[in-house]
N, C-alpha and C positions, 0 to 999 in steps of 0.2 A: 550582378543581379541575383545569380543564384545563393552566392554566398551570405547577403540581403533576405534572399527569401526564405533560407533553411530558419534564420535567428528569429521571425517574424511567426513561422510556423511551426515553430519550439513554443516562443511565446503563447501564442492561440491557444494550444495544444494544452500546454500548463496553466494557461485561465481557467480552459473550458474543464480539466482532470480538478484545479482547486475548487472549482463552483459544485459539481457532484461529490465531492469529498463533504462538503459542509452538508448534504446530508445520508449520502451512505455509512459516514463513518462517524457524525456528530450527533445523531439522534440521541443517543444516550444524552447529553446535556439538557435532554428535557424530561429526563428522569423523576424528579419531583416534581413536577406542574403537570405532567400523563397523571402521576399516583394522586394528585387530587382532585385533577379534572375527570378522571374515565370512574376512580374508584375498584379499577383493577389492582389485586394483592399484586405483590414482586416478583412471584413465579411467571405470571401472567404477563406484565410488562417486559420483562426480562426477553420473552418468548417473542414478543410484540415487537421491540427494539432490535430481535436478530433478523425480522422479515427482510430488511433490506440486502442482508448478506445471505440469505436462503437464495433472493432470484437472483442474485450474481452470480451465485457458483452455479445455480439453473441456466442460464442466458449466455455467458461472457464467452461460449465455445463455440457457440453459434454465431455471435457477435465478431468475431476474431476471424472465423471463415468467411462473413458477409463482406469483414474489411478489406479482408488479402483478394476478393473478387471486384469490389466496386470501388476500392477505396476508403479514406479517411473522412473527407471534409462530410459528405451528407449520413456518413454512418455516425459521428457526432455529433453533427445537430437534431437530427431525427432522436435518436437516443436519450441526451441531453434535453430539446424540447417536449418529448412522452415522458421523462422522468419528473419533470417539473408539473405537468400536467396531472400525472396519477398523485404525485406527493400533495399539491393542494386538494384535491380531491378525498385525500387520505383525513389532510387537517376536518375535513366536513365529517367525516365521516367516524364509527365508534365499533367497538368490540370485533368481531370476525370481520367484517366488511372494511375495518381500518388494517387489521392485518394484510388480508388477500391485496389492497392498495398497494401496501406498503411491499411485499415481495413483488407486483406488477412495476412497481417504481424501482426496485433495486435492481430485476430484470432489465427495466429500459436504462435503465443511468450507468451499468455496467459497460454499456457502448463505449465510454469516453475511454474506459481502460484498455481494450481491446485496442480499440482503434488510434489512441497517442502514442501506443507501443512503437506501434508498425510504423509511425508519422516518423517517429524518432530514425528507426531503421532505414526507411527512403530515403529520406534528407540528408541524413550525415553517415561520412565514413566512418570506418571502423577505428582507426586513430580518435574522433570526435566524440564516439557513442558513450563513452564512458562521465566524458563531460553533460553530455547533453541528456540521458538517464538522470544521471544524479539532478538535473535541474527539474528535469521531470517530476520525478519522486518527491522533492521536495514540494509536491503538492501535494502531498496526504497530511505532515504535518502542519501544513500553513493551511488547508481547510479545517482538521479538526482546532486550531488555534482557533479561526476566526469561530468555528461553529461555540469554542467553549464562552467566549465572549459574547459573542451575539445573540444568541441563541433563548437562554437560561432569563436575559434582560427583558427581551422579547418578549416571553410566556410571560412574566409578572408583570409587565405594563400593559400588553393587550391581548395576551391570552392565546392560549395553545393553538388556535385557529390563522391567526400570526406568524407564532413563529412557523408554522409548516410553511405558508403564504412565501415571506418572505426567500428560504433558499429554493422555493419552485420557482419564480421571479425572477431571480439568480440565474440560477441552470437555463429559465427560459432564452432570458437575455442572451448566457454567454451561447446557447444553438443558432441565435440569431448574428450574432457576433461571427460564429465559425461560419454557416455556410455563405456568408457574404464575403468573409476578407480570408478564410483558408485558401491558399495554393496547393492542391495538392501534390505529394511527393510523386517524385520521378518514379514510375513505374517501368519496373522488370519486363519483358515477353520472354516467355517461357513455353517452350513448344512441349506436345507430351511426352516428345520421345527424351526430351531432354531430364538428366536423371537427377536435375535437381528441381523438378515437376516430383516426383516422389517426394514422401512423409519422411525427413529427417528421423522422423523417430524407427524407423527400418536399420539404422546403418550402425547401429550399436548405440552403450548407453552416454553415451557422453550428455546430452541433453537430458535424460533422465538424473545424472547424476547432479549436474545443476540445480534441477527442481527440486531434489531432494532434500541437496543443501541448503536450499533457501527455505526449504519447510521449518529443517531445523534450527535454523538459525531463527526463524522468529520467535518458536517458542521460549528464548530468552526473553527476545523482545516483549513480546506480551506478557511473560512474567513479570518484567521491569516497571512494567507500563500499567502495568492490570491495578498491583498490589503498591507503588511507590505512595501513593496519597496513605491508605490502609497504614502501611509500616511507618509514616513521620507521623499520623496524629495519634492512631491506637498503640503502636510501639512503642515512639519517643514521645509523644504527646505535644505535639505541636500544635496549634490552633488551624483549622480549614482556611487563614485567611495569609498565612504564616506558610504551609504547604503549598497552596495553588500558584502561586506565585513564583513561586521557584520551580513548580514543574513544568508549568507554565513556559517558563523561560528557558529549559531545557529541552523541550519541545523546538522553539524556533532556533538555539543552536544546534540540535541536531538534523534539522533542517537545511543550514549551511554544511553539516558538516557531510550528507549526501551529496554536496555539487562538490565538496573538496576531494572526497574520497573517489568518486570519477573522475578526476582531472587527472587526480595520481595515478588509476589503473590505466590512464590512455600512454602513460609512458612505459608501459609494459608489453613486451609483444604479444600478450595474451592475457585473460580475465582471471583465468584458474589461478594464477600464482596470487594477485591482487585481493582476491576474494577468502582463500584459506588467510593470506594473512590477517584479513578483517577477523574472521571467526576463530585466528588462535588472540586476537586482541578483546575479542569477546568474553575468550575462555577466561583469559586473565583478569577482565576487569568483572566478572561476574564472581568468580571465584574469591579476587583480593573483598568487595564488596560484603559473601558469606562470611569472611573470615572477620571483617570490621563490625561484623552483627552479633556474631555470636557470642568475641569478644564485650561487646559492648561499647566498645572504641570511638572516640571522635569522630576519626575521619568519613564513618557512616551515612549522612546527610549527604556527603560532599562526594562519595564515593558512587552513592543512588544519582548523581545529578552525570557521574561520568559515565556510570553503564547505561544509561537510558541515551545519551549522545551515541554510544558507541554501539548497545546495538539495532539501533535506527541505521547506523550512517552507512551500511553495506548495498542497501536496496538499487541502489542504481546500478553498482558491478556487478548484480547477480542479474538484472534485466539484460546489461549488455554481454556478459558471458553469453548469456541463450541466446542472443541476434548472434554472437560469434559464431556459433553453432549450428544454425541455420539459413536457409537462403532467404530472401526477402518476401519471395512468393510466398512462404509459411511462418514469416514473422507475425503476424495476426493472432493466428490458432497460438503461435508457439511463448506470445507474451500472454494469452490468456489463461493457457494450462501453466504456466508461471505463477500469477496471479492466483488461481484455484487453489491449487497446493498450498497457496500462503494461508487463506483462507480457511482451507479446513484445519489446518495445525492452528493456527488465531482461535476458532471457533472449539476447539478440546482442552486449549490451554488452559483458559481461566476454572474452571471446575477443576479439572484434575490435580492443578497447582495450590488452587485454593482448598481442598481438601487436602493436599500435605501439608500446607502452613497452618492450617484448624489443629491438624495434628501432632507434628513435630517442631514450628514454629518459621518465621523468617526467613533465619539460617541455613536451617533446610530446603528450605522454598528457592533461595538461591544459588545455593552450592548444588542442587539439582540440576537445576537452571545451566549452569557452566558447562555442564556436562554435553550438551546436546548443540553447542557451536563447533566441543571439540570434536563430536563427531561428523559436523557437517567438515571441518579441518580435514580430516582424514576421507570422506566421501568425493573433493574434489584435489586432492593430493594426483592421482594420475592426468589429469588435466594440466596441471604446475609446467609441465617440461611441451607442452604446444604452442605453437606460436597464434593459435586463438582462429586461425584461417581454416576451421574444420571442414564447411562448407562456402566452394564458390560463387559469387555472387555473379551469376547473367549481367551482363551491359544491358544499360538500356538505349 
């Protein structure tokens, strides 16, 4: 039964993380139907469409401490059904007052991140966690999939009041979904004298060092991701109908390729070794990538299709390295500040990267790029030789 229930509450978990991904991370797909419907310039929207990641990295720490005390199942559906609720409230609404929605929606919707984290970490051993991450994770790119498809249709058939309607509806559902059929995880007691009752972040950096690495490692990501459309049609001059579709579809293989890459790390006595390999695989394919550009080379389309799989596919061994890391009691806080870090480095990337490809070109933009997996490579290199059991986990 128990074995039953962890796989049923992996599922939940990943409905409920794919249903707020369609819109904390998909709004941008209604990027042209906002600029004609509001009549807001691009700086404006621009600013407008990051509200949702402003109240996440506002909320998600708070979020993460409410889990680790009351648990998962009602910290997700509360979360999940106020997210849904402010987001349609948002559609009604126009200029500052759709803003301020929109960050009170990213605030509530950030629950689901917080709190699947730590779902994941109850339920399954540490052999498991590598699998069941990577499954997780794969709900960022199968929401924003679903939100690039549905989304974009939506606003041009019934209009931007719609499409917001629609993924609040979603989120609503899936809160009602979790707090009726979520089991919650097996919960730890932890007394105070017990000394893994204390902030893992006390006992050195190991957990910081994870976080760091994972910061740097998306700014690959997001360089891949930000600019790939940009570089096949302004580049190569590919048609938008010619590009979306192939990105499109590298999106949902590196999707799978998160559940793969945690299967693999659970056959390792520890995450640190599993995780620098990912980011010297990064290195590589970012770098071969610069050099098919700059050349001019073929294999460039085909190469942009392997660094966006590759570096997507680490996300679930950097979540389960930090549950390695720390005890359960603080898995909450400790996938939130996870989470955050991604976040901030996500949210500097695109300007700072798009200003060196304005100015030096593609080439540059990626062979930059490389550069910052390899030093997340070398940030978790002391970790490589641990067997991942940094912190004891209390019986329950």
């Amino acid at each position: 039964m128990r074995t039953r229930s962890k796989w049923v509450a992996l599922g939940l978990g990943t409905a409920a993380q794919t249903s707020g991904t369609i819109y904390l991370y998909g709004l941008p797909f209604l990027l042209p139907a906002l600029r004609e419907s509001t009549g807001m310039t691009l700086p404006q929207l621009g600013f407008l469409l990051a509200c949702p990641s402003i109240g996440m990295v506002v909320a998600m720490l708070g979020w993460g401490a409410i889990a680790d005390r009351h648990g998962e199942r009602l910290i997700i559906g509360a979360g999940l059904g106020l997210g849904g609720l402010l987001l349609s409230l948002a559609g009604l609404a126009s200029g500052v007052l759709m803003g301020v929605l929109l960050v009170l929606a990213g605030a509530a919707g950030s629950a689901v991140y917080a709190a699947s984290g730590r779902l994941v970490v109850g339920w399954f051993e540490p052999g498991r966690r590598g699998l069941a991450m990577g499954i997780r994770q794969a709900s960022q790119p199968l929401g924003v999939a679903v939100a690039g498809v549905a989304l974009p249709a939506i606003a041009e058939q019934w209009g931007i009041r719609v499409a917001f309607a629609v993924p609040a509806g979603i989120c609503m559902a899936a809160a009602l979904v979790t707090v009726l059929l979520l089991a919650p995880a097996p919960r730890a007691t932890v007394s105070s004298n017990d000394p893994n009752a204390a902030s893992p972040y006390r006992r050195g950096s190991s957990v910081w060092r994870v976080h760091v690495a994972s910061a740097l490692l998306v700014i690959g990501q997001i360089t891949v991701g930000t600019f790939a459309f940009d570089y096949l049609v302004r580049g190569l001059g590919w048609t938008p109908t010619m590009a979306g579709p192939l990105l499109g579809a590298a999106q949902l293989i590196g999707a799978a390729a998160r559940i793969g890459a945690g299967r693999w790390s659970d056959r390792s006595p520890g995450k640190g070794g599993p995780l620098r390999r990912l980011a010297l695989v990064n290195t590589i394919t970012l770098a071969a990538l610069a050099s098919s550009v700059a050349l001019d080379a073929w294999p460039g389309p085909w190469l942009l299709v392997v660094a966006i799989v590759a570096t997507v596919s680490w996300h679930g061994v950097g979540y389960a390295a930090v549950a390695e890391l720390v005890p359960v009691s603080w898995s909450g806080r400790a996938m939130s500040v996870q989470t955050i870090v991604q976040n901030l480095a996500s949210s500097a990337t695109p300007p700072a990267m798009g200003t060196l490809i304005a100015t030096l070109g593609y080439a540059a933009g990626f062979g930059t790029a490389a550069l910052f997996p390899l030093a997340a490579a070398i940030t978790v290199t002391p970790l490589t030789s641990r067997t991942g059991r940094a912190v004891p986990e209390v019986s329950t």
